[in-house]
NUNU-399648 format. One record per residue: residue in one letter; x, y, z of N, C-alpha, C, O, CB in turn. Coordinates in steps of 0.001 Angstrom, whole numbers, padded with zeros to 6 digits, always signed. Glycine has a CB too. Layout:
% NUNU-399648
AXYZXYZXYZXYZXYZ...
This chain:
% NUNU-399648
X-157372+138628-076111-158586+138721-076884-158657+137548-077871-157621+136943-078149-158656+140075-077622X-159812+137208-078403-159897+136126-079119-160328+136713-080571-161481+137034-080859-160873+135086-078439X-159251+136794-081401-159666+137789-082284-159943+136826-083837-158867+136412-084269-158356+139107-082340X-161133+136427-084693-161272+136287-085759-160534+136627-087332-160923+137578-088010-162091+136609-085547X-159691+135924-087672-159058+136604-088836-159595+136128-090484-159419+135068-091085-157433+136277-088644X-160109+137035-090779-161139+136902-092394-160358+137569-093540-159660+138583-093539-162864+137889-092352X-160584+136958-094231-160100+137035-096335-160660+136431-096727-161448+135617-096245-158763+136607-097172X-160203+136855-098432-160617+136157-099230-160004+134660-098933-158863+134479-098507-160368+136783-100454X-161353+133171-099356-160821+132275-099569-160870+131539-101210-160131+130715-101748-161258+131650-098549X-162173+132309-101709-162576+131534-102985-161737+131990-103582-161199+133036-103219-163868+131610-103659X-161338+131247-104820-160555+131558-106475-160312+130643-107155-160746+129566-106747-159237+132155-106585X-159678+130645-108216-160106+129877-109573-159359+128619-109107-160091+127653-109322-159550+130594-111242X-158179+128239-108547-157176+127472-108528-156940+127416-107001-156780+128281-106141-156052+127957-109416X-156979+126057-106995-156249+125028-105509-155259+125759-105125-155087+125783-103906-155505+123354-105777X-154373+126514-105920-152953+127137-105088-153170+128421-105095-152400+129178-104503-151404+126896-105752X-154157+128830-105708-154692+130275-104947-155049+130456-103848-154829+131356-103036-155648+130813-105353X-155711+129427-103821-156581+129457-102374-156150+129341-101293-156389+129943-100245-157425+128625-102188X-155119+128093-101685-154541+128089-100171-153369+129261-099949-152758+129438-098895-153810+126493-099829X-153190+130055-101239-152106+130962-100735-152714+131852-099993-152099+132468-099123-151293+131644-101733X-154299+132084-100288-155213+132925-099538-155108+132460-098132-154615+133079-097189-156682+132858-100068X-155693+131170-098130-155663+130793-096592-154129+130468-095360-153930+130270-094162-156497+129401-096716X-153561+130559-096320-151731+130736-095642-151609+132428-095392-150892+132838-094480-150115+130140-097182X-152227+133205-096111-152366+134837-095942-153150+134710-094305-152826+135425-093356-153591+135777-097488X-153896+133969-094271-154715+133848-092893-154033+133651-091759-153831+134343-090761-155628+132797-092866X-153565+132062-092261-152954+131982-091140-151554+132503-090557-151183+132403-089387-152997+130948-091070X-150923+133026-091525-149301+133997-091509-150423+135271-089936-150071+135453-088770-148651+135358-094191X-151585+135788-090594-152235+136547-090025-152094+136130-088063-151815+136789-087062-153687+136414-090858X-152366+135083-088268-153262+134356-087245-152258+134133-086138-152530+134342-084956-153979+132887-087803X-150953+133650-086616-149377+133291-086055-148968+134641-085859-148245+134511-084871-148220+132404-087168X-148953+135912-086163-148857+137113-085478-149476+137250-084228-148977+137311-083104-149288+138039-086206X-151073+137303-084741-151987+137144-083418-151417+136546-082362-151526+137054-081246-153179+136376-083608X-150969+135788-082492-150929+134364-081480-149778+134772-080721-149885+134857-079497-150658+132675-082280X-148468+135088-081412-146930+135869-081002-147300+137349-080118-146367+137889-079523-145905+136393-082741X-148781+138013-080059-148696+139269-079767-149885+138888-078216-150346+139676-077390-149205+140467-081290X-150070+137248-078354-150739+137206-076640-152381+137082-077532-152901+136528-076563-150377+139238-075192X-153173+137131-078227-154104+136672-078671-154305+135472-079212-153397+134930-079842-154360+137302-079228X-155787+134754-079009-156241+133515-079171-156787+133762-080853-157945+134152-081008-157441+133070-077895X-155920+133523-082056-157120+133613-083323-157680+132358-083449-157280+131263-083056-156565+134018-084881X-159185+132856-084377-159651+131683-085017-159746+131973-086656-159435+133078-087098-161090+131270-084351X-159993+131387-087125-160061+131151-088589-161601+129942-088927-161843+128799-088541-158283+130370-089072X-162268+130809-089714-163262+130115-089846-163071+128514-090925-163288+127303-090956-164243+131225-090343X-162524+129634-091649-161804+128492-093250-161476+126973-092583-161789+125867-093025-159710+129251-094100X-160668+127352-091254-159559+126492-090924-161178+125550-090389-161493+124558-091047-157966+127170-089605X-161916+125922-089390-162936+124831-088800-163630+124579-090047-162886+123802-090646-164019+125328-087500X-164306+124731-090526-164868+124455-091841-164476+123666-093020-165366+123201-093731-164985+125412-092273X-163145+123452-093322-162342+123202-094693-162554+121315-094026-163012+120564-094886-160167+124222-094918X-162312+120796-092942-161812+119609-092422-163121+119306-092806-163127+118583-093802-161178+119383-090927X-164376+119627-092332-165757+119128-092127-166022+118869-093675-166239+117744-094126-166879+120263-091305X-165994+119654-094192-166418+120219-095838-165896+118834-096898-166536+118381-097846-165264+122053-096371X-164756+118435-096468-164005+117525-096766-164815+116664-096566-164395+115788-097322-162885+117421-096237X-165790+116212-096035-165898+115174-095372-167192+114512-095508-167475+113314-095464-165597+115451-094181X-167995+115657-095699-169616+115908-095927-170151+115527-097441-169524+115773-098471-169975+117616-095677X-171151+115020-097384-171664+114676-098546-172572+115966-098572-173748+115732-098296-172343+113176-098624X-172313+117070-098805-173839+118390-098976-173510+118785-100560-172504+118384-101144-173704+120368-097612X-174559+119668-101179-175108+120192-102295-174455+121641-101963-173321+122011-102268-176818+120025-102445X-174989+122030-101589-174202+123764-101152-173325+124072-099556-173472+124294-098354-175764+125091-101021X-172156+123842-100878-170616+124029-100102-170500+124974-099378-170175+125014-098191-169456+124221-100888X-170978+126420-100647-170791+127738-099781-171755+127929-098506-171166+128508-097593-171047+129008-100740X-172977+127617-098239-174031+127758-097520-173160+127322-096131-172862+128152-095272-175397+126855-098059X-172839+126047-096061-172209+125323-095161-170823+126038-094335-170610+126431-093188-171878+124100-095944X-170206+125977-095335-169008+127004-095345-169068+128520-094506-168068+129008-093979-168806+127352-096898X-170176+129046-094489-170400+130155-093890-171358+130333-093095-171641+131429-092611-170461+130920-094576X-172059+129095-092837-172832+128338-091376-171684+128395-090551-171465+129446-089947-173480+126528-091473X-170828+127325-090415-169131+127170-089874-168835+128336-089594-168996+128868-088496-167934+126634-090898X-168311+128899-090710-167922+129834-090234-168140+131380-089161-167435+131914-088305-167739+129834-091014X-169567+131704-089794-169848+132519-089163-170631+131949-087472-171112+132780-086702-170597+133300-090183X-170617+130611-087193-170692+130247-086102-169441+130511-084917-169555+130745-083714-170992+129050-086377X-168384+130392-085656-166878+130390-084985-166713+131690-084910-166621+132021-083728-165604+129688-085785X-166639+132527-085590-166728+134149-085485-167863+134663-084630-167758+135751-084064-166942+134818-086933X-168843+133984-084528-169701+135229-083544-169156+134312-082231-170077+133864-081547-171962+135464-083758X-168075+134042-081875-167931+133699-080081-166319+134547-080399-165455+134286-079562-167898+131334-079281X-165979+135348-081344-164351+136187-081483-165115+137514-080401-166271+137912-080261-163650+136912-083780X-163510+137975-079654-164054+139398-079351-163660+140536-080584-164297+141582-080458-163352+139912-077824X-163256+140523-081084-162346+141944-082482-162845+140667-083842-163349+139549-083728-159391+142313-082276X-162377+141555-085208-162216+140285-086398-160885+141400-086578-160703+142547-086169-163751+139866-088065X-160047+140423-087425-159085+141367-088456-159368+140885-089514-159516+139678-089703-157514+141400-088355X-159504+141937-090518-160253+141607-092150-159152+141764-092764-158784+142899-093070-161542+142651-092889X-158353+140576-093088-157267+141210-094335-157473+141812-095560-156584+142543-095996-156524+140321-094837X-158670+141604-096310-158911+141895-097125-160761+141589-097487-161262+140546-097067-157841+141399-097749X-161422+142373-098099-163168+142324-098632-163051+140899-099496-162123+140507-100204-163805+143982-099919X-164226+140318-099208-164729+138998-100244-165911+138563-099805-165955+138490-098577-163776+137640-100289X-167021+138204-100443-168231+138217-099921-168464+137598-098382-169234+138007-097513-168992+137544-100895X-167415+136326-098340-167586+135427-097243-167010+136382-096008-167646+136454-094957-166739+133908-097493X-165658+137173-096216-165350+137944-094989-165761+138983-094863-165134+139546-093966-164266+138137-094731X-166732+139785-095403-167707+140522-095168-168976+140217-094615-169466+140984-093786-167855+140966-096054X-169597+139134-094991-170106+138787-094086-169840+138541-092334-170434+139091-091407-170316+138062-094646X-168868+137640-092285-168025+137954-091136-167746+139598-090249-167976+139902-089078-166760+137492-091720X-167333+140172-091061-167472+141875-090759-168298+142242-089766-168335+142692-088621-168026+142709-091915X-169118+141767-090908-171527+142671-090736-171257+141758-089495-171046+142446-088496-173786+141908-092449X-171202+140446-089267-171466+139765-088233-171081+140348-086888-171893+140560-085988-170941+138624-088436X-169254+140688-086791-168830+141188-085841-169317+142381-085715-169688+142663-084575-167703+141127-085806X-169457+143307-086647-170345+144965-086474-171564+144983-085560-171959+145733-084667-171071+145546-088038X-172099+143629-086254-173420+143987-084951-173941+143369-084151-175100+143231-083759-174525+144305-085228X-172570+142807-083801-172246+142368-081777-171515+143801-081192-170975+143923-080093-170616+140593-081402X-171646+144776-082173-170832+145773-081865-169345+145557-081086-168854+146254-080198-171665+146558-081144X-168704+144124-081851-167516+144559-081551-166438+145310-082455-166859+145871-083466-167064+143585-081138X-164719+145372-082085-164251+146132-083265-163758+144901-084488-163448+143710-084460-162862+147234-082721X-163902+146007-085558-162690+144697-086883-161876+145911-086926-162087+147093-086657-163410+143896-089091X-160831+145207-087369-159024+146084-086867-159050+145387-088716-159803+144476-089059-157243+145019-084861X-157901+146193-089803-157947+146146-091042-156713+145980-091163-156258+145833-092297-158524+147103-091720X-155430+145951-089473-153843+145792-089816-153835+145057-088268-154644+145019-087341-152655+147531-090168X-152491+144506-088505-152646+144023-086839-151826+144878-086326-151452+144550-085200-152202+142443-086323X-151017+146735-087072-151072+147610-086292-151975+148454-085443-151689+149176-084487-150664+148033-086740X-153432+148135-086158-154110+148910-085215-154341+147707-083812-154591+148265-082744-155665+149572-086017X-154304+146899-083788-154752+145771-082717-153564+146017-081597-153770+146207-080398-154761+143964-083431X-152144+145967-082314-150979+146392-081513-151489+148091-080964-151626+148250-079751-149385+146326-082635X-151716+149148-081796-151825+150381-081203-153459+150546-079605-153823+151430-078829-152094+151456-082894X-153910+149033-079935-154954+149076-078842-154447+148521-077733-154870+148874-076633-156204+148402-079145X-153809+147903-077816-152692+146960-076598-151892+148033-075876-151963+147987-074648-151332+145747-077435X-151067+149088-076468-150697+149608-075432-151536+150364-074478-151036+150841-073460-149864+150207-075776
């Protein structure tokens, strides 16, 4: 399965954030060890963002992102934040599932 993995990314400090987005990808490197393809929106987005001369970061940021998430089959939500809730709503109504541990993703595998 190609499963989407969402958190929080915003916060006050550069080493918050990326401890957020290392929370992702720690996420994502499970996925990957258990036979699933993750994506991470942060991860396509953060390179571009870098790079772009735009006015609204967040807008962009969750263009990206929620482009890369609606082609996931599941999301796993580590945790609520406006941006991975959105993501959520997104996957909810392709009516696929969001899994909230990657025990429930393991308890769908067997």
């Amino acid at each position: 399965m190609i499963i989407g993995v969402a958190g929080p990314y915003s916060a006050p400090t550069a080493q918050q954030r990326q401890q957020n987005l290392d929370a992702m990808n720690e996420a994502a490197a499970k996925l990957l060890e258990l036979g699933h393809t993750p994506i991470i929106g942060m991860n396509a987005a953060l390179p571009v963002l870098a790079k772009a001369n735009i006015s609204d970061v967040y807008k962009a940021t969750m263009e990206i992102s929620l482009a890369v998430i609606s082609a996931c089959d599941a999301l796993l939500l580590l945790a609520e934040s406006p941006g991975a809730n959105k993501e959520r709503d997104l996957i909810h109504a392709q009516g696929k599932p969001v899994f909230t541990s990657i025990n429930q993703i393991i308890a769908v595998q067997k």
